[in-house]
C-alpha positions as CSV (number, residue, x, y, z in Angstrom):
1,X,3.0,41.3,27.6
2,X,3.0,37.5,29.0
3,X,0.1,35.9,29.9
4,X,-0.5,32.7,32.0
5,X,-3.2,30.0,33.0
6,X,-2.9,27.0,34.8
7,X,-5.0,24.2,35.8
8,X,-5.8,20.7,36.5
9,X,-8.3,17.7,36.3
10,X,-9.0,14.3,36.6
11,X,-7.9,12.4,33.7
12,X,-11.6,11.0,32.5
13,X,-12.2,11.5,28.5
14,X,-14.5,14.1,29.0
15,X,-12.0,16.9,30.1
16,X,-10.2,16.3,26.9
17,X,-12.9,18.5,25.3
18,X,-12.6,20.9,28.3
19,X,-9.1,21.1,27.9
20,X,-9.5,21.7,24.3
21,X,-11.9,24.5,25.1
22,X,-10.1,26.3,27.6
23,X,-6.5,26.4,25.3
24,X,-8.9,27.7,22.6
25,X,-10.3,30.1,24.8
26,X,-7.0,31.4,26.1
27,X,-5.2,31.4,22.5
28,X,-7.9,33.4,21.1
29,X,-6.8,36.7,23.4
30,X,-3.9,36.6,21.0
31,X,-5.4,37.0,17.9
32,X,-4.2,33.7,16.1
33,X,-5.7,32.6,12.6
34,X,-8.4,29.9,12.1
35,X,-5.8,27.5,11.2
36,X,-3.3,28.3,14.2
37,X,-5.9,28.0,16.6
38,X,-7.4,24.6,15.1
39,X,-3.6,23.6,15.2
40,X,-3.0,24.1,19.0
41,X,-6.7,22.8,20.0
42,X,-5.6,19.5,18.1
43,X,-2.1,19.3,19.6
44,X,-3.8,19.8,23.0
45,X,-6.8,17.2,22.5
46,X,-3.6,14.6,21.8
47,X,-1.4,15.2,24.4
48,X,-4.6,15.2,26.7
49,X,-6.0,11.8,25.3
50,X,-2.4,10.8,25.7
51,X,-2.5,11.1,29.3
52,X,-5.6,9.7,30.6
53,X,-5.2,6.9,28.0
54,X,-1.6,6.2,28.1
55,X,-0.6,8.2,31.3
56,X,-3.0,6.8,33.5
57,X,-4.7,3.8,31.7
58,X,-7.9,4.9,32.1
59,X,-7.6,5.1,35.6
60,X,-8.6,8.7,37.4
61,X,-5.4,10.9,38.0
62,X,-4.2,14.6,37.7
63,X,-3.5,15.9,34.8
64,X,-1.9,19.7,34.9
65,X,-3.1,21.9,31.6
66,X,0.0,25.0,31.8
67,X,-1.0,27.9,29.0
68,X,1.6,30.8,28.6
69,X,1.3,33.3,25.5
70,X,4.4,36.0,25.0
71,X,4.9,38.4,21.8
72,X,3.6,36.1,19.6
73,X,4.7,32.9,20.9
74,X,2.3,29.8,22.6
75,X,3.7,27.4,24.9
76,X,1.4,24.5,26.3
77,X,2.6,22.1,28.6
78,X,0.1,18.7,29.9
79,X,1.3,17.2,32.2
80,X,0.2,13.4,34.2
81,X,2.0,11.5,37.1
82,X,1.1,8.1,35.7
83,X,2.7,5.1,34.2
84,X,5.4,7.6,31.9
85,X,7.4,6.4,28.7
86,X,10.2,3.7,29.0
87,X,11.9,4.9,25.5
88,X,10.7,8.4,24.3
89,X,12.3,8.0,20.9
90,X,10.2,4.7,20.2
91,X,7.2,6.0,21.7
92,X,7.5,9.3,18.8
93,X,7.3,6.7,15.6
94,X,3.9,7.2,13.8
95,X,1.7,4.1,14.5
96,X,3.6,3.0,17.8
97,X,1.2,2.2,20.5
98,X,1.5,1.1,24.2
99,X,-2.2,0.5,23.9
100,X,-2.5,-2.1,21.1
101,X,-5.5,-3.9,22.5
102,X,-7.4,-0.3,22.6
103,X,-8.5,1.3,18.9
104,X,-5.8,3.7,19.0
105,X,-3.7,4.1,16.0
106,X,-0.1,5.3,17.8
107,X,-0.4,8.9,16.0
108,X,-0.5,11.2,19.1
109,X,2.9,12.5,18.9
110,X,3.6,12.6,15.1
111,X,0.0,14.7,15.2
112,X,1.1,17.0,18.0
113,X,4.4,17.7,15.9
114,X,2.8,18.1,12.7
115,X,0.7,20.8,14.1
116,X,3.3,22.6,16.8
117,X,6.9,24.5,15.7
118,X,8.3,22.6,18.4
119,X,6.7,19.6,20.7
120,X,9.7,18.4,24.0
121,X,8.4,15.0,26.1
122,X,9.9,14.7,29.1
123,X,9.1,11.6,30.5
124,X,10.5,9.1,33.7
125,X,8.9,5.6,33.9
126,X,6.6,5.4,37.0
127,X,6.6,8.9,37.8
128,X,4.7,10.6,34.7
129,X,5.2,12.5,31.0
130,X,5.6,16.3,30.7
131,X,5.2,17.5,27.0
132,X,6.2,20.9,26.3
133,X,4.6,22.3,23.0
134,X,5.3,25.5,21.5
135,X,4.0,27.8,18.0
136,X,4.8,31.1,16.8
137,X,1.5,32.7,15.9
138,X,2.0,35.3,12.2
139,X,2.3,38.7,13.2
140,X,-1.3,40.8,13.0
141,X,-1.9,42.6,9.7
């Protein structure tokens, strides 16, 4: 059976822990493990904080939270309409920043990888970034 929930907000740091909350909440109807679900909270609460601080600069816009869970299998896409990435590739190399001034440390997307079976950016300069992250939750004993 396939289940989906979408949503928005305004990209201002505290949603990031809404966000969090609500993949959490939606993940658990599928019965995943402690460490699957910690795993998906933490790729969301990166991609998030990637978009109101990287997306959008701080500055308020939309950010679209997309949830879908089928046999077994999460898919979360966050989505912004803000500045977007000029070269993807360089943008996915651990400690690469577009923020150096800020104390962020460039980890976002080697984090959301490290914790997803798959993680897709889509991304067009002045338009916005769409990542598509996806795990395969074990099979209930």
């Amino acid at each position: 059976m396939k289940n989906t929930l979408r949503t928005s907000f305004l990209s201002i740091s505290r949603n990031e822990a809404l966000a969090r909350g609500i993949a959490a909440q939606f993940v658990m109807l599928s019965d995943p493990t402690v460490e699957e679900l910690s795993d998906i909270r933490t790729a969301v609460s990166e991609a998030v904080t990637n978009a109101i601080v990287h997306g959008y600069g701080y500055s308020q816009g939309e950010v679209k939270l997309d949830l879908e869970a089928e046999e077994g299998l999460i898919t979360v896409v966050v989505e912004d309409f803000g500045r977007g990435i000029e070269d993807v590739e360089l943008a996915r190399r651990p400690f690469f920043t577009s923020a150096p001034e800020s104390e962020r440390a460039g980890l976002g997307f080697a984090v959301m990888e490290a914790f997803m079976d798959s993680v897709e950016i889509i991304s067009s300069p002045g338009k916005g970034t769409r990542i598509i992250m996806k795990k395969r939750l074990s099979p209930n004993a």
